[in-house]
Backbone as numpy.savetxt, mean C-alpha at the origin, in Angstrom:
# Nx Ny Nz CAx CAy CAz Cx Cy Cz
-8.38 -2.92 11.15 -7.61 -2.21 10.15 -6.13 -2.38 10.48
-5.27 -2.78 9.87 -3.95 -2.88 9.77 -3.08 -1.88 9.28
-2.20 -1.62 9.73 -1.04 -0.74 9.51 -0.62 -0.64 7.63
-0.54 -1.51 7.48 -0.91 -1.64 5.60 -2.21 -0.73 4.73
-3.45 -1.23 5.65 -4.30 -0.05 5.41 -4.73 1.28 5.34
-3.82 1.65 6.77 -3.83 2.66 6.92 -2.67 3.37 5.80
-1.66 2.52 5.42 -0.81 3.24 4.64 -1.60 3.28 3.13
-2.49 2.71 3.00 -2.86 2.42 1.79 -4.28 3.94 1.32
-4.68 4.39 3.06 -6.04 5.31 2.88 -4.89 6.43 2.70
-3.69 6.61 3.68 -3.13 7.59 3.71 -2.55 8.54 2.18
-2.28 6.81 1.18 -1.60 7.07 -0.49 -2.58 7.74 -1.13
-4.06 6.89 -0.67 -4.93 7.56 -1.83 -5.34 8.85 -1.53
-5.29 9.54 0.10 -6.02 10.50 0.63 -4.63 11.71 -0.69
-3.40 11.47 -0.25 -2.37 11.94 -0.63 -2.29 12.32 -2.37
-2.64 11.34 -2.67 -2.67 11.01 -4.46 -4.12 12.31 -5.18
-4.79 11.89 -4.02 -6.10 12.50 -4.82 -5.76 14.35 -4.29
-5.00 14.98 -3.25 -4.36 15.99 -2.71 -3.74 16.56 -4.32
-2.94 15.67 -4.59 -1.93 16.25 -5.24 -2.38 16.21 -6.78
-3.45 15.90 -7.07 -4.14 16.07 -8.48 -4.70 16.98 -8.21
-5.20 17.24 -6.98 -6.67 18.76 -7.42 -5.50 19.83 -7.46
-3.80 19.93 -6.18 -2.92 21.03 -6.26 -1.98 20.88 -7.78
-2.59 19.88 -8.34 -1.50 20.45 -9.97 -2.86 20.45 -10.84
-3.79 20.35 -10.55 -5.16 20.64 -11.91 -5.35 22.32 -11.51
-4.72 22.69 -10.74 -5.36 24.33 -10.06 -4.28 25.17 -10.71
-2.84 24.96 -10.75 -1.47 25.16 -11.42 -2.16 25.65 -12.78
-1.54 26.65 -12.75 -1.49 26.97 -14.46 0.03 26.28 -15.07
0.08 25.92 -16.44 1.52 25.19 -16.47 2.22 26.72 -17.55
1.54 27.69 -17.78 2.37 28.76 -18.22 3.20 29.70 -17.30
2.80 29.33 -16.25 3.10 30.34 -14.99 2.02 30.89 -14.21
1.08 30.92 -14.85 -0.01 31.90 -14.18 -0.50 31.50 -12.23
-1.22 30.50 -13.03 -2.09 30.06 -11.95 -2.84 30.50 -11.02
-3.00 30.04 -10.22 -4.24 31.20 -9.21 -3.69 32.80 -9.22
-2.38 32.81 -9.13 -2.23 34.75 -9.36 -2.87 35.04 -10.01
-2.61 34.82 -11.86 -2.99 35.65 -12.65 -4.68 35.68 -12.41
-5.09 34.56 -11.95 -6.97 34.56 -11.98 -7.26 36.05 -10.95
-6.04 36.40 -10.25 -7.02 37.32 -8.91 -6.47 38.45 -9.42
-5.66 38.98 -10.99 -5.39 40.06 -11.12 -3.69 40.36 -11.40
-3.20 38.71 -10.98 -1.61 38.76 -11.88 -0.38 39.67 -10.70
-0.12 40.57 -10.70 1.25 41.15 -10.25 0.89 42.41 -9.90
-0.04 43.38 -10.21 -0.82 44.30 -9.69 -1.61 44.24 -8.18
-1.77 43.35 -7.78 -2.67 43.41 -6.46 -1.09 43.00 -5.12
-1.75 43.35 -4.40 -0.96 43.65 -3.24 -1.71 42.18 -2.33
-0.71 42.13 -1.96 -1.20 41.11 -0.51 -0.97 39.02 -0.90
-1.50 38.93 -0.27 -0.83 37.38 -0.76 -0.95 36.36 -1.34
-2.19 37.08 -2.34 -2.10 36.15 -3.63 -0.79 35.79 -4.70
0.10 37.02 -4.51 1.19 36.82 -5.18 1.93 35.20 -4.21
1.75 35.10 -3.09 2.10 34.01 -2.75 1.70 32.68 -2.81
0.31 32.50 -3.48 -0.16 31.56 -3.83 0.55 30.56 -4.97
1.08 30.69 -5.89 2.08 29.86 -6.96 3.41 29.27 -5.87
3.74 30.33 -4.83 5.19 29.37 -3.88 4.28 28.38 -3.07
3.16 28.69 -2.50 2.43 27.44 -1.95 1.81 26.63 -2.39
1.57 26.68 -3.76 0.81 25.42 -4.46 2.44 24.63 -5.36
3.14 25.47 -5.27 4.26 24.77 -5.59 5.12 23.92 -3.98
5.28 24.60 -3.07 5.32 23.84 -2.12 4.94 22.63 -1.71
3.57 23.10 -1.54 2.45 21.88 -1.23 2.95 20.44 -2.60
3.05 20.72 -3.82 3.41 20.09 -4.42 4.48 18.75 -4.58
4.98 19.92 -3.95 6.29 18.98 -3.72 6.27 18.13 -2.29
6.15 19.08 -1.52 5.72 17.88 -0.13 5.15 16.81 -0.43
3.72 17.41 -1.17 3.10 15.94 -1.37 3.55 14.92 -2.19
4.31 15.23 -3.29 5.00 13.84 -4.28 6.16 13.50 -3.26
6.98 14.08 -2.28 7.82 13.70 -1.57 7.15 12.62 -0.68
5.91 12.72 0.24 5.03 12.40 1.04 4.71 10.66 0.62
4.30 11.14 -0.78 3.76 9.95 -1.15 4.52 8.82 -1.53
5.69 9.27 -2.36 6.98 8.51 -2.60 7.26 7.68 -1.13
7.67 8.63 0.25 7.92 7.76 1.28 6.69 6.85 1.68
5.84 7.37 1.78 4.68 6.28 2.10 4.42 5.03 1.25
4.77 5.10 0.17 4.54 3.81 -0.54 6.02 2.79 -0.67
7.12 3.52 -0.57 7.98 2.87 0.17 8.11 2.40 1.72
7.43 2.59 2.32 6.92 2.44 3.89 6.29 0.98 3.48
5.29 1.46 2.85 4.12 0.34 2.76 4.50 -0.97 2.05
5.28 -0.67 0.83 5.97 -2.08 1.19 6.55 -2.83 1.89
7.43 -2.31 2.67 7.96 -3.33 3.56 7.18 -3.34 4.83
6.13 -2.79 4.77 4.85 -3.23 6.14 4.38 -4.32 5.18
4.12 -4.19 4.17 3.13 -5.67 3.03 4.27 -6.88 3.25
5.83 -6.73 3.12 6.77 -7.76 3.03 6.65 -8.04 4.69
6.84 -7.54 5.96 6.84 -8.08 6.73 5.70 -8.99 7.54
4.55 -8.55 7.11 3.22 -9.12 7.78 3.27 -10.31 7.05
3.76 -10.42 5.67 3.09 -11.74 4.43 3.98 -12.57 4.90
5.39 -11.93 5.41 6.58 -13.20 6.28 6.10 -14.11 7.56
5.30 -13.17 8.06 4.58 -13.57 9.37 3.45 -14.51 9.00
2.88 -14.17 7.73 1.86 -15.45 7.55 2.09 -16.50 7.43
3.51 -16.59 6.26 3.78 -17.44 5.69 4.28 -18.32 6.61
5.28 -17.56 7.93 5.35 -18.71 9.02 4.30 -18.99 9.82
3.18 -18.45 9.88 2.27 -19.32 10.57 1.48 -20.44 10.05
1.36 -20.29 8.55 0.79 -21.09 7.94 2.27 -22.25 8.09
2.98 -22.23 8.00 4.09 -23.53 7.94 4.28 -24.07 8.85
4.30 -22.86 10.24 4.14 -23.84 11.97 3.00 -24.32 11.99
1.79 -24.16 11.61 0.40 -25.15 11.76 0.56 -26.36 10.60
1.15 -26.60 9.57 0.81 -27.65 8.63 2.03 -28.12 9.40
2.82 -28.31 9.91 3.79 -28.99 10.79 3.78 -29.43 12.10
2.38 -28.82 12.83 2.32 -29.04 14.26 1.38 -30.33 14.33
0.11 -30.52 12.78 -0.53 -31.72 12.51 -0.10 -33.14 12.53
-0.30 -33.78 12.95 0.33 -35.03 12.60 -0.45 -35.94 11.93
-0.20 -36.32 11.34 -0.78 -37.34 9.74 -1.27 -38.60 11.17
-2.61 -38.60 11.18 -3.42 -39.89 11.93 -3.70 -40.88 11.49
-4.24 -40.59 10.06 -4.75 -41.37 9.04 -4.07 -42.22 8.60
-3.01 -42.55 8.00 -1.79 -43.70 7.49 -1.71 -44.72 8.88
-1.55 -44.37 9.80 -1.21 -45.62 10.90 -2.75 -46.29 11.17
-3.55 -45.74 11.11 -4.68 -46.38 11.29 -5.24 -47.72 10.34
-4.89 -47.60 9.10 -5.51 -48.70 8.00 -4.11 -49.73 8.18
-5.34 -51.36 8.41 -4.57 -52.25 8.33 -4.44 -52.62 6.95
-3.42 -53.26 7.28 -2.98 -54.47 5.81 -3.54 -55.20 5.19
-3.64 -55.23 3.99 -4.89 -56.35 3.16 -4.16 -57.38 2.92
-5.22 -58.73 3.54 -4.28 -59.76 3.56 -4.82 -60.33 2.44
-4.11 -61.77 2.22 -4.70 -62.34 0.94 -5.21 -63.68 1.27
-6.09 -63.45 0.87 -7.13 -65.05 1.70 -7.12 -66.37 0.55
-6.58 -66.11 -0.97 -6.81 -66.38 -1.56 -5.47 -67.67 -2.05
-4.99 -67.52 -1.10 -3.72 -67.99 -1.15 -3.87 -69.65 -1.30
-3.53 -70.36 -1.56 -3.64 -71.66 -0.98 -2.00 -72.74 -0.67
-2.56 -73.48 0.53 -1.21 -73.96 0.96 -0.98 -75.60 0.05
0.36 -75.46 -0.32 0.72 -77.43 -0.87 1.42 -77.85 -0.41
């Protein structure tokens, strides 16, 4: 597994995070508060909307850097191929051309 991969399990682990914390969001305001009773109950469900909004944001922040990460892990490894593939088709040496002789012509005749 390569460092690319890992950035790549980390996007989707991240991506699929941050759909279930905005499908749970109410987009009127509510959201998990109002389900446990809204502004009446005591204790820290009222804090649930600052942490799913939190979490929110970390995670689109999160993911933004990671997929900027991950490109330039994809641009530097594909640089590294590309020179290895060019130091091996250069380290070959063409055998074949010096080996075949010259076709002579027998057909010639001398006057």
């Amino acid at each position: 597994m390569t460092l690319y991969d890992l950035f790549i399990l980390l996007i989707l682990i991240i991506a699929s995070l941050l759909i279930l914390i905005i499908m749970v969001q109410n987009p009127k305001g509510g959201g998990l508060d109002s389900s446990f009773g809204g502004g009446a109950q005591i204790g820290g469900v009222q804090d649930t909307n600052k942490f799913l909004d939190k979490a929110t944001w970390f995670l689109a922040i999160s993911l933004f850097v990671l997929i900027i990460f991950s490109n330039f892990v994809y641009h530097s490894s594909m640089s590294k191929v590309e020179s290895t593939i060019k130091v091996e088709n250069f380290e070959k040496p063409k055998t074949d051309a010096g080996t075949t002789t010259p076709a002579t012509d027998n057909n010639t005749e001398k006057k």
